[in-house]
N, C-alpha and C positions, 0 to 999 in steps of 0.2 A: 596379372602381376603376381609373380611369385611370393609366396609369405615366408619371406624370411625369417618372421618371428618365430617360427617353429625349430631353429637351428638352435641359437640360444635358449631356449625353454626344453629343449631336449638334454641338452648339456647341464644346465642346469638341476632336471630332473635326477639324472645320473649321478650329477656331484652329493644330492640327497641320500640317494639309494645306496651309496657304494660310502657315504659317513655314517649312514644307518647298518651297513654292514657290521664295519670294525673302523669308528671314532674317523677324526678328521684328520687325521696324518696316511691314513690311510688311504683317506678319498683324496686328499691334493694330488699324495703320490701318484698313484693309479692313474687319477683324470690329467694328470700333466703329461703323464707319459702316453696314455689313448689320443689325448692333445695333438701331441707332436708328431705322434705316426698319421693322422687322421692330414692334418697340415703338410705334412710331407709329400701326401698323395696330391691336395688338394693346390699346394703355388706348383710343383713341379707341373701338374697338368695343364694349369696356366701359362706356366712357360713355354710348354711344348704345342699351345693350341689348342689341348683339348677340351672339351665342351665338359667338365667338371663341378658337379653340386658341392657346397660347403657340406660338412658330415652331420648323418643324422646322429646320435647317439642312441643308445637303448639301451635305457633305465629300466631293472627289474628285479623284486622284492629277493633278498638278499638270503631267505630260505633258497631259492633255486639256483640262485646266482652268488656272485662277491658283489651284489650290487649292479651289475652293470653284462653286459653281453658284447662292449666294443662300441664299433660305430661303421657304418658303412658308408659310402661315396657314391653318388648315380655320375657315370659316363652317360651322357644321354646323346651319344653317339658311339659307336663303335671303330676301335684304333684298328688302322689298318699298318700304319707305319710301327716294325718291330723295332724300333729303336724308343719312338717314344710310346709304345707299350711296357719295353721294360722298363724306361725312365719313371714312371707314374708308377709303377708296380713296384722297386723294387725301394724308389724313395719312403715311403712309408716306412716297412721294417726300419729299413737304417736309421731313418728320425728316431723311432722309438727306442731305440737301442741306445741309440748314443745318448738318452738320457736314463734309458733302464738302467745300464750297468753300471755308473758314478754315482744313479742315490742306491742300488744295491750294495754298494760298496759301503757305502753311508753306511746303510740301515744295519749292515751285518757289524759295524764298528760298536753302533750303538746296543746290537745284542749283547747275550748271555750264553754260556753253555752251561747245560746242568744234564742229572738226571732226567730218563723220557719217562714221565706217569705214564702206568699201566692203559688208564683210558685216552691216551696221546694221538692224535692223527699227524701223520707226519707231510709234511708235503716232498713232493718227489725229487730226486737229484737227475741235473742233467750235468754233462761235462765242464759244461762254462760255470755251474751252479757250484757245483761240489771243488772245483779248482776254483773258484774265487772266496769258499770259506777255506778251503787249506790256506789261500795267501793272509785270511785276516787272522784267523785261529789255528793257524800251524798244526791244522790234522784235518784227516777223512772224518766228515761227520757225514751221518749218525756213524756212531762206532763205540764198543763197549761201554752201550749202556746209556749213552749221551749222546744229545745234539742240541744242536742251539733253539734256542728262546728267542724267535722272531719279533724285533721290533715291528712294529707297526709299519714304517717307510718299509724294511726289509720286506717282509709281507707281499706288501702291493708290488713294491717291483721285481718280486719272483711271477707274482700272478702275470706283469706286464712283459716276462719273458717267457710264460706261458701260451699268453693270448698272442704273440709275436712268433713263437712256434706252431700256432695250429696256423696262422694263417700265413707262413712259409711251407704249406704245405703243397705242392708241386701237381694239385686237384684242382681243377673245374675253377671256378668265378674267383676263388682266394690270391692274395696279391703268389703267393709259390707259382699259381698257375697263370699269373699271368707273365712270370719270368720265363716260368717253362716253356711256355707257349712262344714267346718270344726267339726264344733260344731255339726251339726244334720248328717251330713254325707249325703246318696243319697235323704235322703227325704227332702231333702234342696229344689231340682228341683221344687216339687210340692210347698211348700209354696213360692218360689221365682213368679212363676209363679202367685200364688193367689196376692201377694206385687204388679206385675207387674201390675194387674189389676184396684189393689185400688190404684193404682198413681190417674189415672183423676178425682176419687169419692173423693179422696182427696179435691182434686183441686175444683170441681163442692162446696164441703162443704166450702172451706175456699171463695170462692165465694157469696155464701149466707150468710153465715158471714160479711161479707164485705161491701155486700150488703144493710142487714138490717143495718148496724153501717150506713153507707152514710143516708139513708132516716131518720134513725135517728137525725138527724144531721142537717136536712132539707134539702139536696140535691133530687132533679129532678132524677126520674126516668132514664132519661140517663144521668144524670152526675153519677148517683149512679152505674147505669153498666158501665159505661166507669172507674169511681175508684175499682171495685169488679172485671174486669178481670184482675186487679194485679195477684188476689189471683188462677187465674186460670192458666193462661199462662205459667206460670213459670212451675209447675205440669204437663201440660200438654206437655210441649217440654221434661220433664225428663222424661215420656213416650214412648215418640214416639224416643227419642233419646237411650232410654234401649232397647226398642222394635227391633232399628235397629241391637244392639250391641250383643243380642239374639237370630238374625235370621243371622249374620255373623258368629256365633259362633257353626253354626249348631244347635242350640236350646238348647243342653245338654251340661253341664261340663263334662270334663271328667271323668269316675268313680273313686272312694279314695277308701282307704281300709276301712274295716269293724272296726277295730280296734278303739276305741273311743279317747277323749282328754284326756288327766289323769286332773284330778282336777284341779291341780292349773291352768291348761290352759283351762279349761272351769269357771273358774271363771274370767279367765281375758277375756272369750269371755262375759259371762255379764258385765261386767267394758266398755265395747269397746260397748254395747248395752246405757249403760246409759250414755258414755258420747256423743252417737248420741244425746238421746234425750236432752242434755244439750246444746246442739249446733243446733238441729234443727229449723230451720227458714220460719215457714208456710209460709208468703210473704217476699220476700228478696227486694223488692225494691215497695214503694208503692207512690203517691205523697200525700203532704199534705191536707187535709179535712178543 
C-alpha cells in the first residue's frame, strides 16, 4: 500500500520551512503557487493516463534555500506518446504562472520604492519582471539610486517565477525538457546534452559582464570579483545539479514515438520557449554596487 501520508506531511513541512524563511505571506504565496504548478503536472497526467505520483515537496532550512527546493512528480512509467508528454510537461509551468503573475501584481501594488541601502541584495530582473514594475511604478527599476521594497507576496512570487524559469529549462528530466523533448523527439538528447554544457559558459559570460559593470563603476579588482561571482554561481550549481539529475537518470530519456506534435501543439511548444525567455533571469540575486 502506498503511504500517502508522506505527500501531505511533506507539504506541510515546506509550508514551515518557507514561513521560517520570510513570515507567512510569504510561505502562502510561494506554496500556493509550487501548489498549483505541482497540480498542474499531476490532473493533466490523469487525464492523459499517465501513471503519475501526487508531488513530493522538499522542505529545506531557509539558510540554503527560500525555505523550500520545489516539489517533484514520479511518472513511474515512461511517456511514449509526445502529445501527452507535452501535455504533463508543459501544464505545470502554466498552472503556476497563471497564479504567479496576478499575486505579483498584487505584491508589487503593495510595495515601496525607496532608496537601495548600501548593504541591499537586490534580486534580479527578468523581462516579464522589470515590464510589470514599469506597469505598477511607471519606471525601470532599479534605476537611479532606487527600487522597490518588496512586499512579502511580491517576494515569493518573483521567487515562483524564478523556480518556473529554471525548470523551463529545455535540459534533461526538467518539465523545458520534457517540452523539448516532445517537440524535436530523440534528437532532443543531443541538443540537451550541448544546453548541458553551455550552462557554466553561460555563467563564466554573465561573469564578465558583471565584472566589467563593477570596474566600471570604480570597484577594486576584488570587490569587482567577489560582485561578478553572483553571475557565476547560480549557473554553475544549475550545472552541476542537472549533471547530477542526468547521470541518476541513466543519461537517456526514455525513447517517444516517432510520431510528431500536430501544430497547434508545437506552436504552444514555441509559446512555452518564449515565455522562458520572458522570465529568464541571468543573476537572480546580486548585492548592490
Amino acid at each position: 500500500m502506498r503511504k500517502l501520508w508522506i505527500h501531505p506531511a511533506l507539504f506541510l513541512a515546506a509550508c514551515g520551512t518557507t514561513w521560517w524563511a520570510s513570515g507567512p505571506v510569504f510561505a502562502a504565496t510561494l506554496m500556493t503557487i509550487l501548489l498549483c504548478h505541482e497540480l498542474g503536472h499531476y490532473f493533466v497526467g490523469r487525464i492523459r493516463g499517465v501513471d503519475v505520483s501526487l508531488p513530493y515537496f522538499i522542505p529545506m532550512p531557509p539558510v540554503i534555500s527560500f525555505g523550500t527546493l520545489g516539489a517533484v512528480i514520479k511518472m513511474r512509467n515512461p511517456i511514449e506518446d509526445r502529445g501527452a508528454l507535452f501535455d504533463v510537461g508543459a501544464a505545470g509551468p502554466i498552472a503556476g504562472l497563471v497564479v504567479a503573475i496576478p499575486l505579483l501584481v498584487i505584491g508589487l501594488s503593495l510595495s515601496t520604492v525607496g532608496p537601495i541601502p548600501d548593504d541591499a541584495t537586490l534580486e534580479g530582473n527578468s523581462i516579464l519582471y522589470a515590464i510589470l514594475k514599469y506597469a505598477v511604478f511607471g519606471r525601470w527599476l532599479p534605476g537611479h539610486g532606487v527600487d522597490v521594497n518588496l512586499h512579502p507576496m511580491a517576494n515569493a512570487a518573483w521567487v515562483g517565477l524564478l523556480v518556473t524559469m529554471i525548470n523551463l529549462m529545455p535540459i534533461g528530466q526538467l518539465d523545458g525538457g520534457h517540452i523539448a523533448r516532445a517537440a524535436l523527439g530523440q534528437s532532443h538528447e543531443k541538443w540537451s546534452a550541448r544546453l548541458h554544457v553551455a550552462l557554466p559558459i553561460i555563467g563564466l559570460t554573465v561573469f564578465g559582464v558583471m565584472f566589467g559593470i563593477a570596474l566600471a563603476s570604480g570597484q577594486g579588482w576584488v570587490d569587482a570579483l567577489s560582485y561578478a561571482k553572483y553571475g557565476l554561481i547560480p549557473w554553475t550549481i544549475w550545472a552541476l545539479l542537472l549533471g547530477a539529475m542526468r547521470r541518476s537518470a541513466g543519461e537517456y530519456h526514455p525513447p517517444v514515438s516517432a510520431v510528431p506534435l500536430d501544430p497547434l501543439r508545437r506552436k504552444l511548444a514555441l509559446a512555452m520557449l518564449v515565455i522562458f525567455l520572458l522570465i529568464l533571469t541571468p543573476v537572480p540575486m546580486r548585492p548592490a554596487l
